[in-house]
C-alpha positions in Angstrom: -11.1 -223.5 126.5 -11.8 -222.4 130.5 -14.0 -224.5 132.4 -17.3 -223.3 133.7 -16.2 -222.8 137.6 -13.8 -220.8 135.5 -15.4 -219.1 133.5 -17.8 -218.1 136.5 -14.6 -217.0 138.6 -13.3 -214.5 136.4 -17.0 -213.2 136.4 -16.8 -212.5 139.9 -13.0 -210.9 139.7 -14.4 -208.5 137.1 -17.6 -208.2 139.5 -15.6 -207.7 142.6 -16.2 -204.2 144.6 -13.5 -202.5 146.0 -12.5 -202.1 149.6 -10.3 -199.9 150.3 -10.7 -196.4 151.8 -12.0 -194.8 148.1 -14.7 -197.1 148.0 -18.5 -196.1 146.3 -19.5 -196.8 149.9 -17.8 -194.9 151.9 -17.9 -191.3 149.2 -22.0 -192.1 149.9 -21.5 -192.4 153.1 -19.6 -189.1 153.2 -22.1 -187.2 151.8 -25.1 -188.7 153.4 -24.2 -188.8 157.2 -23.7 -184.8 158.1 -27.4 -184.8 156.9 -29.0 -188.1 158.2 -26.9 -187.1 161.8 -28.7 -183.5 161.6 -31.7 -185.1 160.4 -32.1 -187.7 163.3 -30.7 -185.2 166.5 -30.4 -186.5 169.9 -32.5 -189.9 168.2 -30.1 -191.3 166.8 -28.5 -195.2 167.7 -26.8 -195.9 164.5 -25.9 -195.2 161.0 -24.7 -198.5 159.2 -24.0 -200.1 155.8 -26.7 -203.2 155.0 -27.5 -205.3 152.6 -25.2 -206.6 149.9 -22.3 -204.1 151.1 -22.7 -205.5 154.3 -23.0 -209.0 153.4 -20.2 -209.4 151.0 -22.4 -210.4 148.3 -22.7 -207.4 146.2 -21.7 -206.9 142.7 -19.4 -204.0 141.3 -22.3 -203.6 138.4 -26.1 -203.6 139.6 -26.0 -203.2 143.4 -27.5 -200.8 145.5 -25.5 -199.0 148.3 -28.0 -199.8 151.5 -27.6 -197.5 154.1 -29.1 -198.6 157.7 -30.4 -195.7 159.7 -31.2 -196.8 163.5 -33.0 -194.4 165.6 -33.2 -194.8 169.4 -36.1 -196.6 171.3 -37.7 -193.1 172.7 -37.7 -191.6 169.2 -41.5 -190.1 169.8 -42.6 -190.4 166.3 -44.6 -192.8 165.2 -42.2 -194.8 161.6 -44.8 -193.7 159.1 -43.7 -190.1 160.6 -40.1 -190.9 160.5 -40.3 -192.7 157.0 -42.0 -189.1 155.8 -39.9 -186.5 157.5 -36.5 -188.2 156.3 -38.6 -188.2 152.6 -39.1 -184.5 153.1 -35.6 -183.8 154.6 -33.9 -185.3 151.3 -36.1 -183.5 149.3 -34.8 -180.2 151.1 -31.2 -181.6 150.6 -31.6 -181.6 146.7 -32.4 -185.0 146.2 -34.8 -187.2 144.6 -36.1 -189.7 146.8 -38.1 -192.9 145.6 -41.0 -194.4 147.8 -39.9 -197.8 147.5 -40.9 -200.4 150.6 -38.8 -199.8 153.3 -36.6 -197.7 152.0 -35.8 -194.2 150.3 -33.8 -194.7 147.1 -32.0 -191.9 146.0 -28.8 -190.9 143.7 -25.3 -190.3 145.4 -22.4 -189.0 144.0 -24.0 -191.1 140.4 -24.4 -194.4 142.8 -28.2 -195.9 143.8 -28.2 -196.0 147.3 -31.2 -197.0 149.8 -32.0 -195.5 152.9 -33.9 -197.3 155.3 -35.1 -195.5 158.6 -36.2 -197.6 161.4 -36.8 -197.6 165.8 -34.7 -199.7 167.8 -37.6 -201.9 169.7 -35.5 -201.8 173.0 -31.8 -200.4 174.2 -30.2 -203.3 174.1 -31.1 -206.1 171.1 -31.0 -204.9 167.5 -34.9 -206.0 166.9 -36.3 -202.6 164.7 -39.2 -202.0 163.6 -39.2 -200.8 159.9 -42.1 -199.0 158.3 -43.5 -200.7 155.6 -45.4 -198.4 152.7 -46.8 -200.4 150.3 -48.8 -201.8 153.2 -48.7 -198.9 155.4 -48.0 -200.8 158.4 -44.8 -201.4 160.0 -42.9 -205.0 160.4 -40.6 -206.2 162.9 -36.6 -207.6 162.1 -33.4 -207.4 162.8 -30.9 -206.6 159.6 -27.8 -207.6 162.1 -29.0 -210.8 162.1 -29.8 -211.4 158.8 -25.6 -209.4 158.3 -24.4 -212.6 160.0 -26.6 -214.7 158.3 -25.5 -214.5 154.9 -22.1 -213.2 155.7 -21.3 -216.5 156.9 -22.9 -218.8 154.7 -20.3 -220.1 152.7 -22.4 -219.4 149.7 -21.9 -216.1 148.8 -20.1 -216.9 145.3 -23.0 -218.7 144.2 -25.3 -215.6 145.8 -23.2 -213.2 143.6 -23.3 -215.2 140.1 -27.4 -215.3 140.9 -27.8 -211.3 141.7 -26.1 -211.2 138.1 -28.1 -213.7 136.7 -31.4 -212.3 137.9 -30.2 -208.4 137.1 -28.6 -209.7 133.4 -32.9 -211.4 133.3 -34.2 -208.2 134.6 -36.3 -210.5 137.1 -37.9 -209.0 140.1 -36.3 -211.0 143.0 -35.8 -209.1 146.3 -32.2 -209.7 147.5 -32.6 -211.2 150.8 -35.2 -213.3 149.5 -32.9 -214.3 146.8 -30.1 -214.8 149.2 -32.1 -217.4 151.6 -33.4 -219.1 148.6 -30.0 -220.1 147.1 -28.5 -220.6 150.9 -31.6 -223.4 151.5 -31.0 -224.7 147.5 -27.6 -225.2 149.1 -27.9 -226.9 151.9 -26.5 -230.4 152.9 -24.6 -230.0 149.5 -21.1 -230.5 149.7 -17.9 -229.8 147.0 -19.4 -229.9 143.9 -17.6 -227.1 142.4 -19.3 -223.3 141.6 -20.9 -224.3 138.4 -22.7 -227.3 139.8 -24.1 -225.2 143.1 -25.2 -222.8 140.4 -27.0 -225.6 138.6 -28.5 -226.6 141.8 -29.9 -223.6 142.9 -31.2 -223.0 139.6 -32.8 -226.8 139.3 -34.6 -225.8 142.8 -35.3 -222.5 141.0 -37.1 -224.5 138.9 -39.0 -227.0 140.7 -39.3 -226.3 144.1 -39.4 -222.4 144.3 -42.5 -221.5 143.2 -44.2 -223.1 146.5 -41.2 -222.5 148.8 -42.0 -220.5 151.9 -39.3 -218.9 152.7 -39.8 -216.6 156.5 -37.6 -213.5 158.2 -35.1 -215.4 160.3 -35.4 -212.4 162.4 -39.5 -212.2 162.6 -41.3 -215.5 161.5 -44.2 -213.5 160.7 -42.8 -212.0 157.9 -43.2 -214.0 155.2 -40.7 -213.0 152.8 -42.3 -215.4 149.9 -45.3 -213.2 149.9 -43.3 -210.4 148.8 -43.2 -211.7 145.0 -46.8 -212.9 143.1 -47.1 -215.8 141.3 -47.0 -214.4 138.3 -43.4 -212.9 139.1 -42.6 -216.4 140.7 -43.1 -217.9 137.3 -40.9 -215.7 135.2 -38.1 -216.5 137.8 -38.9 -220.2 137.7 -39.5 -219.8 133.3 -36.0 -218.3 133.5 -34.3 -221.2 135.8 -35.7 -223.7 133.0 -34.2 -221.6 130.4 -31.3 -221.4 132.4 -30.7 -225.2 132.9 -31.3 -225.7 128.8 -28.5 -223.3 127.5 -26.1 -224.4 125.8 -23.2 -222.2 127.1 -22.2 -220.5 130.3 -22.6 -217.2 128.6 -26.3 -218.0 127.9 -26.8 -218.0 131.3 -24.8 -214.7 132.7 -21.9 -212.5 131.2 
């Protein structure tokens, strides 16, 4: 008989993504920058790995590859433009982009990977601005800064057995928005072992999330609790409960 922290651990050695050289990552990345560097021209800054990757908080089943295009300050089109022409230029590539918010998602190489154009605001900070098409307008932030952010939480087991969780629930839980949530369910809590900060971001899950604002570190006006409804607040929040009343570890993510 294991004990829950585990129980959770071997989760997250089966879970862990690979980091060498032959990584899902970096064959993406292969493919995709020849085309994003013809693509951008004399425009572009940048071409990074983001979110989870990035982070250190992704999962080896259920994670999308994020891929961080950063086009100079000058760039003369306006990011609706951008967001469309790199659209079009996949499409002429062979691929299949999705619309989704601020992002492209397409299919590398079999992996789900997100590509997410954007304009430098200045030469020398790494504010973007990010077109946003669900509300066709554009939002200011700065995905370096949310990087360090997470990347140096300390909590990024717990983050991982949550993006399981919530994928294992099929709830709809944007990952940053996830990721700030468990960081603040955290905080001032000290050494109880990865099962009971599990518990305790689920219990705040449970009773505190549904009227949490949670904000862009990077932009205060992006309120990144709008994102979700309250309907989709409450099946997150149902599924905390549920969570907190199983009556194994394997009840709760597998």
């Amino acid at each position: 008989m294991i004990s829950p922290d585990e129980y959770l651990r071997n989760i997250l050695i089966r879970e862990a993504v690979s980091t060498g050289l032959y990584t899902p990552l970096n064959a993406c990345r292969t493919t995709l920058v020849p085309i994003l560097k013809e693509w951008a021209g004399e425009f572009l800054a940048d071409i990074t790995p983001s979110g989870s990757w990035a982070k250190g908080t992704a999962n080896n089943s259920g994670t999308d590859i994020d891929i961080f295009v950063s086009l100079r300050s000058d760039t003369r089109e306006p990011l609706k433009e951008v967001y469309n022409k790199l659209h079009a230029r996949l499409v002429q590539k062979g691929f299949k982009p999705r619309r989704q918010n601020v992002s492209l998602g397409i299919k590398v190489n079999g992996f789900d990977v997100d590509v997410v154009p954007a304009k430098r605001q200045d030469t020398y900070s790494q504010d973007h601005s990010l077109y946003r098409s669900k509300a066709d307008t554009w939002t200011k932030t700065n995905v370096a800064r949310h990087i360090d952010i997470v990347a140096n939480c300390g909590r990024r087991d717990e983050i991982r057995i949550l993006k399981l969780w919530r994928n294992q629930k099929q709830l709809d839980f944007p990952s940053f928005y996830l990721e700030l949530t468990a960081i603040e369910a955290l905080r001032n809590t000290y050494s109880i072992g990865l099962s009971g900060n599990v518990v305790t971001c689920l219990t705040y899950l449970r009773d505190r999330f549904p009227i949490a604002r949670v904000v862009d570190p990077a932009n205060t006006n992006n309120i990144l609790s709008d994102e979700l409804g309250t309907m989709q607040k409450a099946m997150i929040q149902r599924a905390a409960k549920e969570a907190l009343s199983a009556s194994s570890w394997s009840q709760v993510v597998r």
